[in-house]
C-alpha positions as CSV (number, residue, x, y, z in Angstrom):
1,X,0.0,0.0,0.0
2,X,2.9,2.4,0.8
3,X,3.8,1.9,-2.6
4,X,0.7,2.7,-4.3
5,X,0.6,5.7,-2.6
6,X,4.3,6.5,-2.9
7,X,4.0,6.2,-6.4
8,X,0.5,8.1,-6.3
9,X,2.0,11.0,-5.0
10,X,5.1,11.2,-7.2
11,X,2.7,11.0,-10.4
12,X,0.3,14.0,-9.2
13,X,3.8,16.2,-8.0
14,X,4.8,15.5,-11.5
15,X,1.6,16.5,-13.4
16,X,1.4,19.8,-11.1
17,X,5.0,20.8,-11.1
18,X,5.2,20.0,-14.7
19,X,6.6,22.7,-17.4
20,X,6.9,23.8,-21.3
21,X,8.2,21.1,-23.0
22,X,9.7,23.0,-25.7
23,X,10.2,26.9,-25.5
24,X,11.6,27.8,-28.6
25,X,15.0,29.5,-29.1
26,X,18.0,28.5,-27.0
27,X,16.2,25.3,-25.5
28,X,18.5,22.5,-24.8
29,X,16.8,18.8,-25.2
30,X,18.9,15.7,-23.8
31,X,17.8,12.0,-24.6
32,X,19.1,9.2,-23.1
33,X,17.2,5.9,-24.1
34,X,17.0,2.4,-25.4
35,X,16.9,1.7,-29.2
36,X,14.8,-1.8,-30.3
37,X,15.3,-2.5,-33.8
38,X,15.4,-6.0,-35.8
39,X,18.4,-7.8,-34.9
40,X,19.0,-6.2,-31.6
41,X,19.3,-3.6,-29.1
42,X,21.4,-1.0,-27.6
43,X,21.4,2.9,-26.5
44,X,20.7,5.8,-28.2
45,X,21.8,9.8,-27.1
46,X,20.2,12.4,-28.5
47,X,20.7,16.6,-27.9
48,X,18.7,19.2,-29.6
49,X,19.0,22.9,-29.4
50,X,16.0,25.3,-29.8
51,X,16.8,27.6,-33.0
52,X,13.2,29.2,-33.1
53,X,9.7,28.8,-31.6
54,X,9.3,25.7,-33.4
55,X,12.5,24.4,-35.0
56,X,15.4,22.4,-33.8
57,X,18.9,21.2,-34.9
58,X,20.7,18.5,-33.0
59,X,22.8,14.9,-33.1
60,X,21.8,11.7,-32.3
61,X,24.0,8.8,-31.2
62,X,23.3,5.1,-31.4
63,X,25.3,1.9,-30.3
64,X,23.8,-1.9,-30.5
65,X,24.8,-4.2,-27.6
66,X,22.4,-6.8,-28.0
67,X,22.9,-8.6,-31.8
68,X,21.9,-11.7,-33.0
69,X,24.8,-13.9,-33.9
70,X,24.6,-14.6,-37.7
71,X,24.2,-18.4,-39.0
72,X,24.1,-19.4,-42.3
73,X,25.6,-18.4,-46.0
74,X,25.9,-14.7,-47.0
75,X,26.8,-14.6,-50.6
76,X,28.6,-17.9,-51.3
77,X,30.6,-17.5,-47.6
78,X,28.9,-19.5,-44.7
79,X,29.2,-18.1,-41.5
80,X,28.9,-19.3,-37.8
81,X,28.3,-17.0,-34.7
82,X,29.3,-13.9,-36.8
83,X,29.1,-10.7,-34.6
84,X,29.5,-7.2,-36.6
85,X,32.8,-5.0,-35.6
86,X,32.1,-1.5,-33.6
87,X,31.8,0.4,-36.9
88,X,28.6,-2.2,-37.6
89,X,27.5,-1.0,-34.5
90,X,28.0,2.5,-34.0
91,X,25.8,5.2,-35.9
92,X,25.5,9.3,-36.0
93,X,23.1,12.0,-37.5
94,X,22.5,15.5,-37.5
95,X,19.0,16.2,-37.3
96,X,16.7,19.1,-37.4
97,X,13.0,18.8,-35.6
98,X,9.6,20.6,-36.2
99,X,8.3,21.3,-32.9
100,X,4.7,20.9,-33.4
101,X,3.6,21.6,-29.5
102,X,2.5,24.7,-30.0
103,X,1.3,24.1,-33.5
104,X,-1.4,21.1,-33.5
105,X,-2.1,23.1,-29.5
106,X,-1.6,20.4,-27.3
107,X,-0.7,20.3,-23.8
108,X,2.4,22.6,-22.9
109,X,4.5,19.7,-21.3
110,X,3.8,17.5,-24.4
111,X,6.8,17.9,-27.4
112,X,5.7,16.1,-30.7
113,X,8.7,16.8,-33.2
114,X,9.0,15.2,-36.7
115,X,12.3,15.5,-38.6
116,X,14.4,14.8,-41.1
117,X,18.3,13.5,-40.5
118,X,21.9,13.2,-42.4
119,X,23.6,10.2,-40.4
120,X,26.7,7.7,-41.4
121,X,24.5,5.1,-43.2
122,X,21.8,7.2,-44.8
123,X,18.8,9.7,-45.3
124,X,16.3,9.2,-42.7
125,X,13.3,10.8,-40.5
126,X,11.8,10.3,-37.3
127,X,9.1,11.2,-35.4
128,X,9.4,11.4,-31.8
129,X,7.6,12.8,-28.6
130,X,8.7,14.1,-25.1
131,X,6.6,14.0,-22.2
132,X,7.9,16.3,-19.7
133,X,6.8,15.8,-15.6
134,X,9.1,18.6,-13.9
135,X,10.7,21.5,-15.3
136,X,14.1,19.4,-16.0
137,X,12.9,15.6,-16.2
138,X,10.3,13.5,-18.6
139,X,10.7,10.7,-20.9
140,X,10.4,10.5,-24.5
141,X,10.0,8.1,-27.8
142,X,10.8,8.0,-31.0
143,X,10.1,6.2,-34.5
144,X,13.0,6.4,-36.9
145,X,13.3,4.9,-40.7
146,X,15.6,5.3,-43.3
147,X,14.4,7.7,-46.8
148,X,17.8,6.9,-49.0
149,X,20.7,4.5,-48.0
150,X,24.0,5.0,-48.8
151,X,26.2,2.0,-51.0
152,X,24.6,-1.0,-51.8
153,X,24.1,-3.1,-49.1
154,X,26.7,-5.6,-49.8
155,X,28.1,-6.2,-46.2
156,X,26.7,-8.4,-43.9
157,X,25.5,-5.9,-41.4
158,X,24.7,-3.3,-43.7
159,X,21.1,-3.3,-42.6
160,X,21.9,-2.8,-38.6
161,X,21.7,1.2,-39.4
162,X,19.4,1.4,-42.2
163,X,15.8,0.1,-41.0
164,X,13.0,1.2,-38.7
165,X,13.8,1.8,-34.7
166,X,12.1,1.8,-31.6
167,X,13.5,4.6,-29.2
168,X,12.2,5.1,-25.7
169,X,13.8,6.7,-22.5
170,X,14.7,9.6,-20.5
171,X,14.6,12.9,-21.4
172,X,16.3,16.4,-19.4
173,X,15.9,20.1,-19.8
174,X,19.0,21.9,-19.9
């Protein structure tokens, strides 16, 4: 019972003390999060910076931990247990956001930003959202897919950073 109400309290704090989620020009945006995708998982950083009442530039930061060991013939090689180097694993993009909050008028602690990205591996866009509970803390999630790859997709873990992800975790006012 002390929990329920533990937790009870800490949600209504948090929906009374709760803040702008976006304020335009010079806001500062941290993401720190978990990044589910086909094939595995890892963590993903993200930090955007207010340019305008509704625009934002940033960079985003992913790394898989967990990967499914490859099994099986790629091209005319067969491979056992095959686990992709740290440059397999390890993707960046700038990114610039259109903070819709105030737009579609929606509650001020809500943030729901579509965008467009230039990364390592390709062309891409996301949508995402941030949900903020206090002035400096709330969590977020975000939907990201590739537009345009770059090569030809003729390594084996090629497709690690060019397909739809799953992004969900904390997120901090600057």
């Amino acid at each position: 019972m002390k929990k329920i109400i533990t937790l009870a309290f800490l949600l209504v704090f948090g929906l009374t003390q709760a803040q702008q989620a976006f304020s335009g020009k010079g806001d500062t945006k941290v993401n720190i999060g978990a990044n589910i995708q086909d094939g595995g998982t890892g963590i993903q950083g993200s930090i955007d910076l207010g340019l305008g009442e509704n625009i934002s530039i940033g960079v985003v930061t992913s790394y898989l931990l967990g990967i499914n060991e490859y099994n099986g013939y790629y091209g005319t090689t067969q491979y056992y247990g095959a686990k992709p180097a740290f440059k397999d694993r390890f993707d960046a993009k700038v990114r610039m956001n259109a903070n819709l909050g105030s737009v579609i008028n929606v509650d001020k602690k809500l943030d729901v930003y579509p965008g467009l990205s230039l990364g390592l591996r390709n062309f891409g866009g996301h949508v995402g959202g941030r949900y903020f509970f206090t002035d400096g803390f709330g969590v977020f999630t975000e939907l990201g897919f590739p537009i345009a790859k770059y090569g030809n997709n003729d390594k084996m873990f090629d497709h690690l950073n060019n397909q739809f992800t799953f992004s969900l975790g904390a997120s901090f006012s600057l």
